[in-house]
C-alpha positions in Angstrom: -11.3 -37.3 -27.2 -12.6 -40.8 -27.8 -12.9 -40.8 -32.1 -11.8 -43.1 -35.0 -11.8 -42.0 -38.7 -15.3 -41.8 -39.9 -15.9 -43.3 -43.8 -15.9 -39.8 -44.6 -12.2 -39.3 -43.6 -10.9 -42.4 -45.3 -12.4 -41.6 -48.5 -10.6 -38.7 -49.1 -7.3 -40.0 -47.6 -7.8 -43.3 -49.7 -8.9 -40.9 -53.2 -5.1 -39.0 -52.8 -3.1 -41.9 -51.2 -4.5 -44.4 -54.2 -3.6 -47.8 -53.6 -0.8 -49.9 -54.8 -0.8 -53.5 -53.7 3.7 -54.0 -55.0 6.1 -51.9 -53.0 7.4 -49.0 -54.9 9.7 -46.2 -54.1 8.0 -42.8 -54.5 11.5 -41.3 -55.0 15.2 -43.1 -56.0 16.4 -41.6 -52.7 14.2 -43.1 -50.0 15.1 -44.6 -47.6 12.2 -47.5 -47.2 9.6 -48.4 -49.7 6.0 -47.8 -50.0 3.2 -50.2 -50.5 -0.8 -50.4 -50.1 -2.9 -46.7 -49.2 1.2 -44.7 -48.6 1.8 -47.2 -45.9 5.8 -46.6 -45.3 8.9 -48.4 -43.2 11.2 -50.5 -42.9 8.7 -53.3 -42.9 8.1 -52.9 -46.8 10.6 -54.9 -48.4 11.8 -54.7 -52.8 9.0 -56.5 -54.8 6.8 -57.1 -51.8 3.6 -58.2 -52.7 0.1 -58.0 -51.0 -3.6 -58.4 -51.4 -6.0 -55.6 -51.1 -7.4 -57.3 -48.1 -3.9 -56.9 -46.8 -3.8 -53.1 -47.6 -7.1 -52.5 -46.0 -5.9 -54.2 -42.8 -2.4 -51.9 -42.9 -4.0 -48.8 -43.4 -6.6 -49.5 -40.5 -3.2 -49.8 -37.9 -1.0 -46.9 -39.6 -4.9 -44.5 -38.6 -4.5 -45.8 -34.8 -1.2 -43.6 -34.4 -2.8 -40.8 -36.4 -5.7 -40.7 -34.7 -3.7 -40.9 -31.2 -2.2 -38.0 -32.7 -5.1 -35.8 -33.2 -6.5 -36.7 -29.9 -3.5 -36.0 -27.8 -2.7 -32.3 -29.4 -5.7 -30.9 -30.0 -7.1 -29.6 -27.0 -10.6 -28.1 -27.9 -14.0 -29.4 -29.2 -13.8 -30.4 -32.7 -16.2 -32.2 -35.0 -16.2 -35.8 -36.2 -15.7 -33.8 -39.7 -13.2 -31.6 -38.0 -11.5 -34.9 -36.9 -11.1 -36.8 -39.9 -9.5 -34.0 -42.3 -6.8 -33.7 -39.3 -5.9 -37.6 -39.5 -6.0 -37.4 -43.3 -4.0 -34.2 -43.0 -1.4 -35.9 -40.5 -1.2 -39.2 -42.6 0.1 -37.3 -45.6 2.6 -34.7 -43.6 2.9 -36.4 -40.4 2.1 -36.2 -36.8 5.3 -33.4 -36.0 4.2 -31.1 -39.1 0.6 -31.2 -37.1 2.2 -30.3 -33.4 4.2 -27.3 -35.1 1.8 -26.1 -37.4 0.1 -22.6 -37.1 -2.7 -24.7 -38.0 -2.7 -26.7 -34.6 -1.6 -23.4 -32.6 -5.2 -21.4 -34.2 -7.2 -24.3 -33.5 -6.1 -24.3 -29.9 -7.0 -21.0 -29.6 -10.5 -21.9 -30.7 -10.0 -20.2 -33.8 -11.7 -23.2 -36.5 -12.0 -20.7 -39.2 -8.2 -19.4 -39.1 -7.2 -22.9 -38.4 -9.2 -24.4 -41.3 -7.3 -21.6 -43.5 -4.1 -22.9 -42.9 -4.6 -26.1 -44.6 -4.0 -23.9 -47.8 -0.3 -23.8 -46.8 1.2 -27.5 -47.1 0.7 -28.0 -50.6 4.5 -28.1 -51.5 7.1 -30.2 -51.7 10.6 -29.2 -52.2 9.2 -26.2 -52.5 7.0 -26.0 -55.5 3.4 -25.9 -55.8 2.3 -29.9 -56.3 -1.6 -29.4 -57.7 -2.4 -33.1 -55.8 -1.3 -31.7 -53.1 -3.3 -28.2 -53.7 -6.5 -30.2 -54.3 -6.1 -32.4 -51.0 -5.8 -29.1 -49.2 -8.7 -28.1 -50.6 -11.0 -31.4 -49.7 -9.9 -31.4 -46.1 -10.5 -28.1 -45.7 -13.8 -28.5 -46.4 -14.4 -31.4 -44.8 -13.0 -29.5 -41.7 -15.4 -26.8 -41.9 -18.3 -29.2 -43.1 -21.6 -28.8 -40.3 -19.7 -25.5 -38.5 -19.2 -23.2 -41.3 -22.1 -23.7 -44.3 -22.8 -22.0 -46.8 -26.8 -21.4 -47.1 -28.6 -23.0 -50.1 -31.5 -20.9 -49.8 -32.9 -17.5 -48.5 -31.9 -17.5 -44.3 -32.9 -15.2 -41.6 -31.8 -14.1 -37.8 -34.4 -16.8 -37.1 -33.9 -19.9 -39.5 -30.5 -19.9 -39.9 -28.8 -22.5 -38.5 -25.3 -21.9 -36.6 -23.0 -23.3 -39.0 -24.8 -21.1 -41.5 -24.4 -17.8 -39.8 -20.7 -18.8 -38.7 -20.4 -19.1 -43.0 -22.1 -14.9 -43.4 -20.2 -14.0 -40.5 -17.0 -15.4 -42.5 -17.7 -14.2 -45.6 -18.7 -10.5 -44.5 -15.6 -10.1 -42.6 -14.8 -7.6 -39.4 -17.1 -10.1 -37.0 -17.0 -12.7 -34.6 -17.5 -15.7 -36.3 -19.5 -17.2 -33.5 -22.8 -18.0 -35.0 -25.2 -15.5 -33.2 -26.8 -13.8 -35.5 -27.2 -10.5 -33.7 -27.0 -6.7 -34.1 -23.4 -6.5 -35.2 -24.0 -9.1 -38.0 -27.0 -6.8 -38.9 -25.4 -4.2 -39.0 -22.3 -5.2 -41.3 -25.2 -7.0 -43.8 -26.6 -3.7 -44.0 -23.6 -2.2 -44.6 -23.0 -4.7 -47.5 -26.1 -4.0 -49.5 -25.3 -0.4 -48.9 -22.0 -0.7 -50.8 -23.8 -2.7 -53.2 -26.5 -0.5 -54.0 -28.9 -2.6 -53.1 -32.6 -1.8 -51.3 -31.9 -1.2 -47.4 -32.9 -3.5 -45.1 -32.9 -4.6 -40.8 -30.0 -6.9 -42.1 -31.6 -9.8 -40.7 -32.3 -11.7 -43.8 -29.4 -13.1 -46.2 -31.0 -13.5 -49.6 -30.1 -15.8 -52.3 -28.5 -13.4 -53.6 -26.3 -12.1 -51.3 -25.1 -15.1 -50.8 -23.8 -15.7 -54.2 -22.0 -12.4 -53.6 -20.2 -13.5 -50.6 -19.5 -17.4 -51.9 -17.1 -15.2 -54.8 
């Protein structure tokens, strides 16, 4: 795997990070200090200064390790998107909570959806619920999933929807391979889903508007 973090991925890891150009200690009991976008270590000295030029430059290094990172333990075809929310995701916990995670160990598997579900589950810190931390989550799991799991924006069919959109109803239906091919067994379950909605039957290859606002609850 030959990628670097696209704009996309530094704009959410700049966003939660922030920015903070006088080194500062996050908590009393710390060992180093922090300065620039979360950039840590023993290199950050008390009432070091920089320049915003200067935090730009450190947080392009500190991504080269995170981005090794990435490359080196994740062992399947991922997307540029799917990329990016893994270095952001590995700049804020670090590169060991990524190569123990259940996360890493799904994704491995080739299982993006389950893997893109565990992001949900590192947003605490000594363990309570941090809402930063719940919202990150949130943004990088969507990035993840961004161009292999979408949710339509109009009326689809067997024959115009695109893969990531029939990965998304295949998701949202539930009891199917989420592979992206639309065919009889994905039918079949949409049929079974306007059934239990009491809506007109159909061949199940068409996912209206408004069953798509059904599933995206």
């Amino acid at each position: 795997m030959n990628k670097t973090t696209s704009t996309a991925g530094i704009t959410i890891l700049k966003k939660f990070e922030g920015c903070r150009l006088v080194a500062y200690k996050a908590l009393p009991t710390e060992q180093y200090y922090t300065i620039g976008y979360g950039h840590y270590g023993a290199d950050v000295k008390q009432n070091m200064a920089i320049t915003l030029s200067e935090a730009e430059t450190m947080l392009k290094n500190d991504l080269k390790d995170y981005e090794k990172a990435v490359s080196k333990y994740v062992l399947v075809d991922i997307t540029q998107n799917m990329f990016d929310a893994l270095v952001s995701f590995s700049y804020n916990c670090g590169t060991e909570a990524l190569k123990k995670s259940t996360l890493l160990k799904l994704l491995n598997k080739n299982d993006y959806i389950g893997a893109a579900e565990q992001f949900k589950n590192w947003n605490k810190s000594g363990g309570k619920t941090i809402p930063g931390l719940t919202e990150r989550r949130g943004k990088e799991k969507d990035l993840f999933l961004n161009g292999y799991c979408d949710k339509p924006t109009a009326q689809v069919s067997k024959t115009t929807a695109t893969a990531a959109e029939t990965r998304w109803i295949q998701y949202k239906l539930g009891g199917l391979s989420i592979d992206g091919l639309w065919g009889a067994k994905t039918a079949e379950v949409i049929r079974a889903k306007r059934k239990a909605l009491e809506w007109e039957e159909t061949t199940g290859n068409v996912c209206t508007v408004n069953l798509t606002k059904v599933l995206g609850k």
